[in-house]
C-alpha positions in Angstrom: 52.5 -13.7 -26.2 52.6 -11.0 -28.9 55.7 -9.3 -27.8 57.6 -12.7 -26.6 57.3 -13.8 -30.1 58.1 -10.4 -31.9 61.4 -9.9 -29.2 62.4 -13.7 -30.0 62.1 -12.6 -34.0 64.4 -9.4 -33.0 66.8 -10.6 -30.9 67.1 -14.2 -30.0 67.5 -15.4 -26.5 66.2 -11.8 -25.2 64.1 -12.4 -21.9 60.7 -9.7 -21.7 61.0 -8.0 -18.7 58.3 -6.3 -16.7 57.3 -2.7 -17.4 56.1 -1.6 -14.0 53.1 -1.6 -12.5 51.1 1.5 -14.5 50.4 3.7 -11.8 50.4 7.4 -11.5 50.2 10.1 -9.2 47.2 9.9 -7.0 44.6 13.1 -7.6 42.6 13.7 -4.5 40.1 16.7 -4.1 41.8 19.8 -2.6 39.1 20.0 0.3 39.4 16.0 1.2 43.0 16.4 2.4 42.1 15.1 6.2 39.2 12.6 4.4 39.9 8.8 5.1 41.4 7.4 1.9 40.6 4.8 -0.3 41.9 2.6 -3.5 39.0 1.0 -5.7 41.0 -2.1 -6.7 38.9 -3.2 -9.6 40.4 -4.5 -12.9 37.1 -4.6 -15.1 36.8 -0.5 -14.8 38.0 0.5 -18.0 37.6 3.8 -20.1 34.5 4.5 -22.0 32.1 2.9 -19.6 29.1 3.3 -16.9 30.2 2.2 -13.9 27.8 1.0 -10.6 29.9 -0.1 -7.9 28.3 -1.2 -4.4 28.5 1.1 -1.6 28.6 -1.5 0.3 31.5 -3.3 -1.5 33.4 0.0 -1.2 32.9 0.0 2.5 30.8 3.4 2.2 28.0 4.4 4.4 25.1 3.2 2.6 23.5 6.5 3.5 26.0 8.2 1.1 24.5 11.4 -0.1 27.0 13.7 -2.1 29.8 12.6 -4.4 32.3 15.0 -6.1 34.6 13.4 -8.8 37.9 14.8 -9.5 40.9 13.7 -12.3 39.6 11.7 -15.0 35.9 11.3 -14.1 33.6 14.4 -14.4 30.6 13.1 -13.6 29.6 11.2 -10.9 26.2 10.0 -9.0 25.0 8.2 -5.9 21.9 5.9 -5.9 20.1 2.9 -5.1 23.2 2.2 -2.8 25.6 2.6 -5.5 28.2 5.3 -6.7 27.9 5.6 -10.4 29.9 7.3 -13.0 30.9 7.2 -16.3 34.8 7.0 -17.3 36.4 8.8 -20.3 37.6 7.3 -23.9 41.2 5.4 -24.0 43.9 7.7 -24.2 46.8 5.5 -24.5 47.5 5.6 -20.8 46.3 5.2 -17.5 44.5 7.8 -16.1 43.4 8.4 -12.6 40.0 9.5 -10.9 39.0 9.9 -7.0 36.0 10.7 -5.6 35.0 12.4 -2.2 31.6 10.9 -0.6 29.9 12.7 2.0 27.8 11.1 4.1 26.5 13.3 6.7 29.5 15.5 8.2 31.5 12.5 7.5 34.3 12.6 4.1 35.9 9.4 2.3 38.5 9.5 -0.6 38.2 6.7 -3.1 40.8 6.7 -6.1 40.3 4.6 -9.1 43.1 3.8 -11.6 41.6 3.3 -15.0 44.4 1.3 -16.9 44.4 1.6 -20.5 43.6 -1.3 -22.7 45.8 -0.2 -25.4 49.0 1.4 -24.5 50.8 3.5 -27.0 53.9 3.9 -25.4 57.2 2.8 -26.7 58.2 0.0 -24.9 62.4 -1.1 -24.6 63.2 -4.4 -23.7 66.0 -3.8 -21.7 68.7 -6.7 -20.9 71.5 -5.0 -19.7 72.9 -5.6 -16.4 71.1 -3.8 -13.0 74.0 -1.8 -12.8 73.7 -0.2 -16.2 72.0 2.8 -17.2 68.3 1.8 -19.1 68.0 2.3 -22.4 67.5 5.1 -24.0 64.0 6.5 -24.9 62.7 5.7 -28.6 60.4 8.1 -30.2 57.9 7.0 -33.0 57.2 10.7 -34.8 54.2 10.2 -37.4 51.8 8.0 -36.1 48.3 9.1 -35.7 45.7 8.8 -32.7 45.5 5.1 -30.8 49.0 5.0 -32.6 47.0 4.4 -36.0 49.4 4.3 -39.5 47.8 7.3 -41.6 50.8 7.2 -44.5 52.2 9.8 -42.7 56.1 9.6 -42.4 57.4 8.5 -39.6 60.3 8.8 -37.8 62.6 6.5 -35.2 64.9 8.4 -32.9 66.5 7.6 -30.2 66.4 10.1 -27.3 70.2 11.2 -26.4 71.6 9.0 -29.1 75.0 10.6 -30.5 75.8 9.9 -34.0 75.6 6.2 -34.5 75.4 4.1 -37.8 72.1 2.4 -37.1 71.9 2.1 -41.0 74.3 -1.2 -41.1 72.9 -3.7 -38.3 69.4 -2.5 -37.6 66.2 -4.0 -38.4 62.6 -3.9 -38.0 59.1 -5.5 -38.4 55.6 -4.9 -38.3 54.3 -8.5 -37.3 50.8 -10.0 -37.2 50.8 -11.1 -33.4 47.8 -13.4 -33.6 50.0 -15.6 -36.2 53.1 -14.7 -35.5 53.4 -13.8 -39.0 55.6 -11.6 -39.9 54.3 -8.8 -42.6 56.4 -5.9 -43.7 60.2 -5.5 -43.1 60.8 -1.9 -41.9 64.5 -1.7 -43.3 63.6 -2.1 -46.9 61.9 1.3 -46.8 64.0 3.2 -44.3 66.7 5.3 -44.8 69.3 7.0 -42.3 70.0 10.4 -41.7 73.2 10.7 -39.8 72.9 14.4 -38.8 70.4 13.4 -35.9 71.2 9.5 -36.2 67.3 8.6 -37.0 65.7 6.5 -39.3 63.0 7.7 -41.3 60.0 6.3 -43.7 59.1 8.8 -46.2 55.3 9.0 -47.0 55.0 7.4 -50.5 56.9 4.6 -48.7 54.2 4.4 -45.5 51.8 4.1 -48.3 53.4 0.8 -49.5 53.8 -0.3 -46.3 49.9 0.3 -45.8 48.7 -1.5 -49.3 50.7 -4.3 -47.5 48.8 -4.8 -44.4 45.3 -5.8 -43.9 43.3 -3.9 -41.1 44.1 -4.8 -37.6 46.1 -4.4 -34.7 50.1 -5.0 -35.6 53.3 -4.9 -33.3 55.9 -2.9 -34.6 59.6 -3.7 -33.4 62.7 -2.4 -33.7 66.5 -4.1 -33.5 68.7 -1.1 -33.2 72.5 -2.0 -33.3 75.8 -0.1 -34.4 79.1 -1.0 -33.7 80.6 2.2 -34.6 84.3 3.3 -33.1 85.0 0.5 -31.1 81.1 1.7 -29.4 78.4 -1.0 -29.6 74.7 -0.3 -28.8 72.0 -2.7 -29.3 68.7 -1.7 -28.3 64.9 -4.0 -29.1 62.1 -2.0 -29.0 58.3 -2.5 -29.7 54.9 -0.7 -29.5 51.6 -1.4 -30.8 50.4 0.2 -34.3 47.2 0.1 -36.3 45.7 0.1 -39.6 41.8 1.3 -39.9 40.3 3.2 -42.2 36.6 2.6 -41.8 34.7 5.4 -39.5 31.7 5.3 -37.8 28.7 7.5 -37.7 25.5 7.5 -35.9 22.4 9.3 -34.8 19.8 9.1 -31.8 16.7 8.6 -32.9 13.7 8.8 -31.1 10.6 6.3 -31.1 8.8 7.7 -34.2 12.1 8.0 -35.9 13.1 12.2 -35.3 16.8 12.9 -34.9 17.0 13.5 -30.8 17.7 17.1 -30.4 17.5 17.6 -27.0 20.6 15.7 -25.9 23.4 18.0 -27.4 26.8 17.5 -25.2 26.0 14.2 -23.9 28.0 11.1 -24.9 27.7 8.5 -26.5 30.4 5.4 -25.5 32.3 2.9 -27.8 33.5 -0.6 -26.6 34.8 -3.0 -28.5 35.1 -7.0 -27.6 38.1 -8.0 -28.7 39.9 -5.5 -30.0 39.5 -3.3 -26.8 38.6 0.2 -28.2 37.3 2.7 -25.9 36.3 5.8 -27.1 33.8 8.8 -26.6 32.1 10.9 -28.8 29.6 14.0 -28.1 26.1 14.4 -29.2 25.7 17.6 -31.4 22.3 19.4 -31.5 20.9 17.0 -34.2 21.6 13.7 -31.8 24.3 12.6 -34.3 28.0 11.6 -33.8 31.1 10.4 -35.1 34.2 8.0 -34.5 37.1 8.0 -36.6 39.3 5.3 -37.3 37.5 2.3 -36.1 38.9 -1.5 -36.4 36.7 -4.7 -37.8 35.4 -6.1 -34.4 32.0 -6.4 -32.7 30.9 -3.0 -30.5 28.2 -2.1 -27.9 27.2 1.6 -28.0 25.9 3.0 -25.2 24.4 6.7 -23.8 26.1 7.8 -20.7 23.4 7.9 -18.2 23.9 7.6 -14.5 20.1 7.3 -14.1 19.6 4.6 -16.2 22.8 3.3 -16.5 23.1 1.0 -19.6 19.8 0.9 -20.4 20.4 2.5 -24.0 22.9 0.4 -25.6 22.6 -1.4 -29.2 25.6 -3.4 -30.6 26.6 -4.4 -33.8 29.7 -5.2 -36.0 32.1 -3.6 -38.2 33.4 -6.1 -40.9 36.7 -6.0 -42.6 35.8 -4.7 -45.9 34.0 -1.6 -44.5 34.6 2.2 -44.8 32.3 3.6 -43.7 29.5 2.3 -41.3 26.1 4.5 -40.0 24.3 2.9 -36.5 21.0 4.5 -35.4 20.2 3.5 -32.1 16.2 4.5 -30.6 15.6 5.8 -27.3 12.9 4.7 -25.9 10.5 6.5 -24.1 9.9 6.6 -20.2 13.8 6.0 -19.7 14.5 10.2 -18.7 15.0 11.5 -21.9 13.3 14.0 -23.2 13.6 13.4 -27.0 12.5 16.9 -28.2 9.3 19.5 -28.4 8.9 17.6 -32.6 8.5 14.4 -31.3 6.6 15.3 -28.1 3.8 16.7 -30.2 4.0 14.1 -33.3 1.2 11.5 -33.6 2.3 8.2 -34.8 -0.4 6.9 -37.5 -2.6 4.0 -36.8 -0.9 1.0 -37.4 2.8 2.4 -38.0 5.4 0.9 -36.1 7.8 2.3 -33.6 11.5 3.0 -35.3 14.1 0.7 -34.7 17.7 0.8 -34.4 20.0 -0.5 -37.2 23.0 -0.8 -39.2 24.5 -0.3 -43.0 27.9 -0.9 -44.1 29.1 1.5 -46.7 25.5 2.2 -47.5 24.4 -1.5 -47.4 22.8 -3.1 -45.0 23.0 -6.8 -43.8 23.0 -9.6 -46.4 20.3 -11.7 -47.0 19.9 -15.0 -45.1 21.2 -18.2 -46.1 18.2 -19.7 -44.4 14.8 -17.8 -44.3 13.6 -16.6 -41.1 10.3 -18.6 -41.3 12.4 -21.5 -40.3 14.1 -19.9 -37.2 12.7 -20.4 -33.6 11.5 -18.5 -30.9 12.5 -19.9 -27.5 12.2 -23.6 -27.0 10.1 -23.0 -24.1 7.8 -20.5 -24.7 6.9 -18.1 -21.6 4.0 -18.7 -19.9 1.5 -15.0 -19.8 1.9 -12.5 -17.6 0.1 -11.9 -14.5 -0.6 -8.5 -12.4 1.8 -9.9 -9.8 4.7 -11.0 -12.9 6.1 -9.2 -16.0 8.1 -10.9 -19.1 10.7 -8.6 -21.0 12.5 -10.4 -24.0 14.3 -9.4 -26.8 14.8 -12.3 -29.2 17.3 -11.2 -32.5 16.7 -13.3 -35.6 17.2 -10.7 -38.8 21.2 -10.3 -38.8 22.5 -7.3 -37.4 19.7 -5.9 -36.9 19.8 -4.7 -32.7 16.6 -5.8 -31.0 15.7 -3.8 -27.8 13.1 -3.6 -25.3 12.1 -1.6 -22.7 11.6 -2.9 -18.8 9.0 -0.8 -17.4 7.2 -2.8 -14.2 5.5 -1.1 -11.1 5.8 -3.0 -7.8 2.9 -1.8 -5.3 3.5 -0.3 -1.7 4.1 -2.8 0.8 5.5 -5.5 -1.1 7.9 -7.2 0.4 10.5 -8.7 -2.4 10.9 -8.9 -6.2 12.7 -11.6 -8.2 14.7 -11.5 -10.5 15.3 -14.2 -13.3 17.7 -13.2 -16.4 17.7 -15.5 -19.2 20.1 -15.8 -22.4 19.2 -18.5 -25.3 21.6 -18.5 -27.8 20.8 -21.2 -30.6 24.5 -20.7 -32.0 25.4 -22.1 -28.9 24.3 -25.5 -29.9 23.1 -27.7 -33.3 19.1 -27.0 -32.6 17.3 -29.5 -32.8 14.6 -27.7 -34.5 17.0 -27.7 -38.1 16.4 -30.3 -40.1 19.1 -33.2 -41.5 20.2 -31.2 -44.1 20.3 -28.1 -42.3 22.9 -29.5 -40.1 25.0 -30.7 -42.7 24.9 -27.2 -44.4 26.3 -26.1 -41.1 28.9 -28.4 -40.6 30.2 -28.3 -44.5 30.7 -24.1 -44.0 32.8 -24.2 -41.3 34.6 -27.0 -42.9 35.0 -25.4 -46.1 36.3 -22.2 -44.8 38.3 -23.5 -42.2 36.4 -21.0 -39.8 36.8 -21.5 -36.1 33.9 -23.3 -34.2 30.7 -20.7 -33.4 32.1 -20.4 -30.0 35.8 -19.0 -31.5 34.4 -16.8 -33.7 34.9 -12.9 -33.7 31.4 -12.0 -35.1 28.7 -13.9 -32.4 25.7 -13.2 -31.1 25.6 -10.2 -28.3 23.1 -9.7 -25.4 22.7 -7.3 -22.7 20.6 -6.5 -20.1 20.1 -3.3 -17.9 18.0 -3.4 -14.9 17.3 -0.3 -13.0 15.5 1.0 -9.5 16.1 -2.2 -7.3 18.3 -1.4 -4.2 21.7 -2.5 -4.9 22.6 -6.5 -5.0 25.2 -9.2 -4.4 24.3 -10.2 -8.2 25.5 -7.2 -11.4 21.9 -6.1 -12.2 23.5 -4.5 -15.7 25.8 -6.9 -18.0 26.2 -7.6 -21.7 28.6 -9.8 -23.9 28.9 -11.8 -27.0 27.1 -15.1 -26.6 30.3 -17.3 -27.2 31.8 -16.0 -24.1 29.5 -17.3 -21.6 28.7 -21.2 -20.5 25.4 -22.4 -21.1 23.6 -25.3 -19.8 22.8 -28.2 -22.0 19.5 -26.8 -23.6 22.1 -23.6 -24.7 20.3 -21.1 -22.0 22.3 -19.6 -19.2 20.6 -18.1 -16.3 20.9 -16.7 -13.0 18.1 -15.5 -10.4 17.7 -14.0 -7.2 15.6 -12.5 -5.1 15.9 -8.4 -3.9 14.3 -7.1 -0.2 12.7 -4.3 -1.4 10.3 -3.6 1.7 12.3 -0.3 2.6 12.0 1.0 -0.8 8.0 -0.1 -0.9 6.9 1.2 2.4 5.3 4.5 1.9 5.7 4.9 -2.2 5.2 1.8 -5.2 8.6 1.5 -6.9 8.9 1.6 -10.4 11.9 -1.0 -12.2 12.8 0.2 -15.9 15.9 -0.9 -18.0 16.0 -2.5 -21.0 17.2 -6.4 -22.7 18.8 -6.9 -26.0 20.5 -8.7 -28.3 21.4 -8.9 -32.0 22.4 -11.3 -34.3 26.0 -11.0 -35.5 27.4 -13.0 -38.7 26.5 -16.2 -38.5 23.5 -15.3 -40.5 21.2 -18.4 -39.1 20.6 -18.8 -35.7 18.9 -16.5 -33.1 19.7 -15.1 -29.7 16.9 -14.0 -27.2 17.7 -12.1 -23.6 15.0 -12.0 -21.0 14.2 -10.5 -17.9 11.7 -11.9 -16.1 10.5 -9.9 -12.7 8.1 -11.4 -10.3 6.6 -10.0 -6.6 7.2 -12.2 -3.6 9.8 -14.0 -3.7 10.9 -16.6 -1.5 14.3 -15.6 0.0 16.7 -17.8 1.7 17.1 -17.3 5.2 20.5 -16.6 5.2 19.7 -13.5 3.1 20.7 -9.9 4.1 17.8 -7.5 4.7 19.5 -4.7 2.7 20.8 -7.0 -0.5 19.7 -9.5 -3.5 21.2 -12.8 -3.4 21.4 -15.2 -5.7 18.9 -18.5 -5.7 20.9 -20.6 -8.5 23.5 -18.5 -10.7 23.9 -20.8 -13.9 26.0 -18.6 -15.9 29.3 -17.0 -15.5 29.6 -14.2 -18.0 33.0 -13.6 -19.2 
């Protein structure tokens, strides 16, 4: 929709055409030549993730014991029944990965493509007949990483392009896409040099140009036309640009609040919701890192780690007026980390409380509430108390911004025969509670009003949840998810659920299994109502009959998440 309405405000009556399918050259292991091979078809593999996929679903051996990763993936694992990996940070293009699995003395090939969320290229739209040559390449010299506007110079030129006057008949835009609006015309800063036939921006210029724009994600677009010596050329190009100027910095912590040291190397992954940002940073000896260039949206952090993969992961926001935000995020113990000899050895005082995870925008952290937190709610329906044969993990959000997480640590005995499974999100936002009173409501309705803000379920900043649950053999049902909580559908007391019940009598036959992960969730911008995630594991089950012997399946799956 972006382009169509940037290419109609270039050239009217121009028809997009496609831009081929993004695939590259395959990579395959040099030793796998003769290996059966494989495509992982999956659309929701992206960069700057931890990735389970099935065994099963990949139409592996389930007895799978050796995986070697190849092109873009370096690291790779196989367990409970699944290969796991983690992918790198967005590049601008698609990358490609493969993977040879050994089972035994038998060798697959799987490849993955990992398609880039946010191209950089240059893209032409090209209306000229089949016959015709395509249009020449544009380049865009001057633009920074993730094709970011710095105030650098830049530079249009047209690969192979002889001497025309582009000065005359050209023109160009940088347009708001989500509006449509159009915010900066290129020509009025321009100027032509006709010894190479390209147009430039000088950098006192590009600094206009950014005091113009707010902070976001722009399209840039380009009618180039000359009618020079009898010649005409008219070209539309367009490619996506940025402005941000806030960066984010972090640190591992560990549960009495030390900097990790012990994780230098590892990384640490970026994702945000809507704006699609991928990126990777590494850990340096003090468990801190960095991320430059980072746009207002909402972002889940996460520690790459195959073993417990997802468990680690905080979100929070980054609003438009920031330049600088700090994230600590706690890694709890009993999850394979070793935090460090100073924090193995440290004694917490009596009474202290463990170190939490948090955020501060240039220095500040969140605002105060509008409503006090004495008057939010726990769960409409509090949880009845555990038993030895049931465990309750929740993580319920109130304090904005403020990431809530919680360990799943739960022991199921030798010889038991299945575990369920029941994952809970509440999200209050998600509906007027009942629990506000008359003029509560009103306040509520009278903000949106007056700041002609979308409805809680449109807006950018909501509520986010996750949930990570680890050592169960692999199921028909993704034990490790997270979102915002006005992406998914809830039921009419604003919960969604889903439940199922895992055959773990393999697994339990000679050794008790141990389940850890974690739930969380945190409160994002709407400064009033709370979120809670649980995860609620119970032994004994009652599976359907139609169940597989090797795989979880789902008893009633009340949620969708997006």
């Amino acid at each position: 929709m972006m382009k169509t309405l940037l290419t109609l405000m270039l050239l009217v009556g121009a028809l997009l055409t496609a831009c081929g399918d993004g695939d590259s050259v395959q990579t395959q292991p040099p030793d796998a030549a003769s290996a059966p091979v494989g495509r992982i078809d999956r659309l929701d593999v992206g960069p700057a993730q931890v990735i389970s996929l099935s065994l099963k679903e990949l139409d592996l051996p389930a007895g799978a014991d050796q995986v070697t990763p190849s092109g873009a993936v370096s690291d790779a694992l196989l367990k409970d029944g699944q290969l796991r990996f983690s992918t790198p940070g967005d590049t601008g293009e698609d990358q490609e990965a493969a993977f040879e699995i050994r089972s035994g003395a038998t060798t697959s090939v799987r490849h993955l493509l990992l398609r880039s969320p946010r191209p950089t290229a240059v893209e032409a739209n090209d209306h000229t007949p089949d016959e015709s040559p395509p249009l020449p390449e544009l380049t865009i010299e001057g633009l920074g990483p993730d094709n970011a506007l710095t105030g650098a110079p830049l530079t249009f030129r047209v690969k192979g392009l002889s001497a025309p006057d582009l000065n005359d008949f050209s023109t160009g835009e940088i347009v708001d896409g989500r509006t449509s609006t159009m915010l900066v015309k290129l020509k009025d800063f321009w100027s032509f040099n006709p010894e190479d036939s390209s147009l430039s921006i000088s950098g006192p210029a590009m600094q206009q140009i950014l005091g113009m724009l707010p902070k976001g994600d722009f399209e840039l677009g380009l009618n180039l036309s000359s009618r020079a010596n009898g010649k005409e050329f008219t070209a539309v190009y367009y490619a996506r640009v940025m402005k941000a100027d806030a960066q984010l910095s972090g640190k591992l912590l560990s549960q009495q609040g030390d900097p990790v040291s012990s994780l230098a190397g590892r990384k640490v992954l970026l994702e945000g919701i809507h704006t699609q940002m991928r990126a990777v940073a590494e850990l340096d000896a003090n468990g801190a890192f960095a991320f430059e260039r980072v746009l207002p949206d909402v972002y889940f952090l996460t520690l790459s780690d195959l073993d417990y993969p997802n468990a680690i992961r905080i979100s929070f926001p980054i609003y438009e007026d920031s330049t600088q935000a700090q994230v600590s995020m706690v890694v709890p113990p009993g999850l394979g980390v070793d935090t460090g000899a100073k924090t193995a050895t440290k004694r917490m005082p009596s009474g202290s409380l463990d170190a939490r995870s948090s955020v501060t925008q240039d220095g500040k952290g969140p605002a105060a509430r509008s409503i006090p937190a004495t008057k939010r709610s726990a769960p409409s329906a509090p949880l009845s108390a555990e038993g030895a044969d049931r465990a309750v993990f929740s993580a319920t959000a109130v304090e904005q911004d403020q990431p809530v997480n919680k360990k799943i640590d739960f022991k199921v005995p030798v010889g038991t025969e299945s575990v369920g499974v029941k994952i809970t999100v509440f999200a209050e936002e998600s509906l007027l509670n009942p629990i506000l009173s008359a003029s509560e409501v009103e306040q509520l309705i009278k903000k949106y009003e007056q700041s002609r803000e979308s409805p809680p379920e449109k807006k950018k900043y909501s509520d986010s949840w996750s949930y990570s649950v680890v050592g169960l053999p692999d199921t028909d049902i993704q034990l490790s998810a997270s979102g915002l909580a006005n992406k998914l559908e809830y039921d009419a007391q604003g919960r969604m659920t889903k439940t199922m019940c895992v055959d773990v009598a393999e697994q339990t036959k000679n050794a008790a299994l141990n389940i850890s992960g974690s739930v969380g969730a945190t409160n994002i911008g709407d400064k009033l109502l709370p979120i809670t995630t649980t995860v609620e594991l119970t032994l004994e089950c009652r599976k359907p009959k139609s169940s597989s012997a090797k795989s979880g399946r789902p008893l009633d799956q009340a949620i969708r998440p997006a």
